[in-house]
C-alpha positions, 0 to 999 in steps of 0.5 A: 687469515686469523682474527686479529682481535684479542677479545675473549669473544667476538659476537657476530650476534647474540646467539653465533659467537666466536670465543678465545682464552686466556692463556698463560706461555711460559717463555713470556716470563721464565726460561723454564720449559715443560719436558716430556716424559716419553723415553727419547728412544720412543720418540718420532723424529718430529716429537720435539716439534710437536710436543707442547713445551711452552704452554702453562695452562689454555684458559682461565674461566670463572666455572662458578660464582665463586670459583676459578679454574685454570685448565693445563696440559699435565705439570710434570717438572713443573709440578712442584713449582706450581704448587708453591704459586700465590694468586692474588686478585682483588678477593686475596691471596689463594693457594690452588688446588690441583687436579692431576688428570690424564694427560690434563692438569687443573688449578682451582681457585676460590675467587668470586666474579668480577675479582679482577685480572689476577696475579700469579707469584711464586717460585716459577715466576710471576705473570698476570691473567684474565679470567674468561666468563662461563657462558654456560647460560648460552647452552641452557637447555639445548641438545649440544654437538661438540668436536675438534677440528682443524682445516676440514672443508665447511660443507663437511662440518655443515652435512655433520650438523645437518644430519645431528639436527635431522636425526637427533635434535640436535640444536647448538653446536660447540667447535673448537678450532685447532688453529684453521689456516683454510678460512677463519673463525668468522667465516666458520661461524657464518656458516654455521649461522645460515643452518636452519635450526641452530639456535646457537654456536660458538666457534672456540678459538684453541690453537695449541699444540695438539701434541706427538701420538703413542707409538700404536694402539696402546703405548706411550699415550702421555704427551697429546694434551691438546683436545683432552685439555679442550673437553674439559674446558667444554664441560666447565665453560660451556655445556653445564647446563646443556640438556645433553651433549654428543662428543663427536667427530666431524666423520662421525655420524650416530646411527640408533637401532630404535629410531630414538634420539641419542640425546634422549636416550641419555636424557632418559637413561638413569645415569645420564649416559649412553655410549656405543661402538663404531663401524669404519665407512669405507670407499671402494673403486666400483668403477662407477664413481669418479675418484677425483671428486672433491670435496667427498661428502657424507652421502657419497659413502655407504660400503661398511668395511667388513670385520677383521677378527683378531686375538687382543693383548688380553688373549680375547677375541675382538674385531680389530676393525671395529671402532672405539666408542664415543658418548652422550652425556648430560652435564649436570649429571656426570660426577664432577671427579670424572675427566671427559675423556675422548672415547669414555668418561673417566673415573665415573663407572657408568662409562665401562658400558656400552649399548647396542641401541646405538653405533656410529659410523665412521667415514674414512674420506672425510678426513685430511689423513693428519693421523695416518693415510687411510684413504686408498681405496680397494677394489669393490669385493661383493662377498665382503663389501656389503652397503650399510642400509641404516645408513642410507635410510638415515640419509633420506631423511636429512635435508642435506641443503638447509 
């Protein structure tokens, strides 16, 4: 079941809370829509179905003392329309200013806190919002883990923080739930409560479209808003005072070559960024294991799949199995014009590199197959599979209970 609840947070104490938006959806005052811009021949039978056409925008947040932004799936058509709205509160009237991201818009406003609810009038229509708090202070100074996730069993998300604390230091976690129908928000945020070592956690409610993918590698990637639209809103509503903060997934776990910490490797780093590539984790049929065993957890798995050499578009040599990169970064230090992105940071040139000091593995049976299947296993091959030792070191030193 969900919350029934509307408040913007819902605090199970003052250190685990559990947090929603604001948003604005356009069939509560006007029959205009969002239209995509994918050609329709480019289309899936279910892009219709799954393309965000009715949100306007996900939150409002006050980022600043005196500052309001509004975080959006991309204008489009709307564009023009938006640009012509009034917002009205009780420091005035304001004109927006717009920021066009990939696939990700924002309005900023100079209003102070405490305003009031605010008044939006103008060609699209007219509707009333409020403004969600910053609770930047909540992750002051704290080594941050953040992702996505949808329906993954908790003891996954608890064996990701686990391993996080033991191996990094991490100390807070930030999830956003992409509309859990498995167990609610409560239940999320209690498990992440009873880890050891967690100073704090939110469990942030976004239950957005995610949106229709591109065609293949690299086509038509214009119409997924929904966790663009979330990293953003992380930046500015959560982590800006962070001490540092890991973009990750829940099948995802960073290995270091030196033994450092990857948060202190960017804390330390004169740019205040690391990122690094990864390696797919695989299952094999070796006979031994029993297949039906569920739910799998991280330990289970240690076979890396081995490399698939292949020619890019760019006539350049590169192994199509590899992974594309992941980041840590220190808020406070990235360029407020660059766009948090899912494998880099935008628009900022310290994200055009990455190091070997650090990987991370990628686990293909954590995962509920939402993209693509990639859980049939193969026969164990000994010339190709080879187990990942780093990996299964790393895994001695977690306490995979507490």
């Amino acid at each position: 079941m969900r919350l029934a609840s509307k408040n913007t947070v819902v605090a199970a104490d003052n250190r685990h809370v559990i947090c929603r938006t604001n948003p604005v959806s356009l069939p509560d005052f006007t029959d205009k829509r969002r239209e995509a811009t994918r050609p329709p021949a480019f289309r899936g039978e279910n892009f219709e179905r799954d393309f965000d056409s009715n949100t306007l925008f996900y939150d409002a947040v006050q980022v600043s003392k005196s500052k309001v932004a509004l975080f959006a799936p991309p204008f489009f058509n709307l564009a023009r329309d938006v640009a012509t709205t009034n917002f009205i509160s009780g420091a005035g009237t304001r004109k927006a200013r717009t920021r066009h991201l990939d696939r990700h818009a924002q309005l900023w406003l100079d209003i102070p806190e405490q305003a009031g609810p605010i008044q939006a009038l103008g060609e699209l229509g007219s509707f009333t919002f409020q403004v969600s708090p910053n609770e930047s202070e909540m992750f002051r100074d704290r080594r941050v883990i953040f992702t996505m996730s949808k329906d993954n069993p908790i003891e996954w998300i608890l064996d990701w923080v686990r391993f996080n604390r033991d191996i990094h230091g991490a100390d807070a976690v930030l999830i956003y739930d992409n509309g859990s129908s498995a167990y609610d928000s409560a239940t999320l945020s209690a498990a992440l409560r009873s880890v050891a070592g967690i100073q704090c956690s939110v469990v942030m409610e976004w239950p957005f479209k995610y949106g229709p993918q591109g065609a293949n590698s690299w086509d038509h990637w214009d119409s997924d808003f929904c966790q663009l639209g979330a990293w953003e809103h992380a930046r500015w509503r959560f982590l800006q005072n962070a001490r540092s903060a890991m973009n990750s997934d829940t099948d995802e776990l960073v290995l270091s070559k030196t033994g450092q910490s990857v948060f202190e490797a960017a804390e330390q780093s004169w740019t205040g960024l690391v990122r690094y590539r990864g390696r797919w984790i695989i299952g094999v049929d070796d006979g031994i294991r029993d297949m039906h065993k569920a739910p799998y957890r991280h330990a289970d798995f240690s076979i890396l799949m081995p490399p698939k050499y292949e020619f890019s578009r760019l006539v350049m040599r590169r192994d199509a199995n590899e992974c594309l990169p992941k980041w840590t970064v220190v808020p406070a230090r990235c360029p407020t014009h660059a766009q948090w992105h899912v494998h880099s940071i935008f628009s900022w040139w310290a994200s055009y590199f990455c190091t070997r000091d650090f990987s991370f593995r990628h686990f293909r049976e954590i995962g509920s197959n939402w993209k693509y299947q990639r859980t049939n296993r193969v026969p164990f091959d000994p010339s190709i599979h080879t187990a990942d030792q780093a990996l299964m070191d790393a895994f001695q030193r977690v306490d995979w209970e507490n």
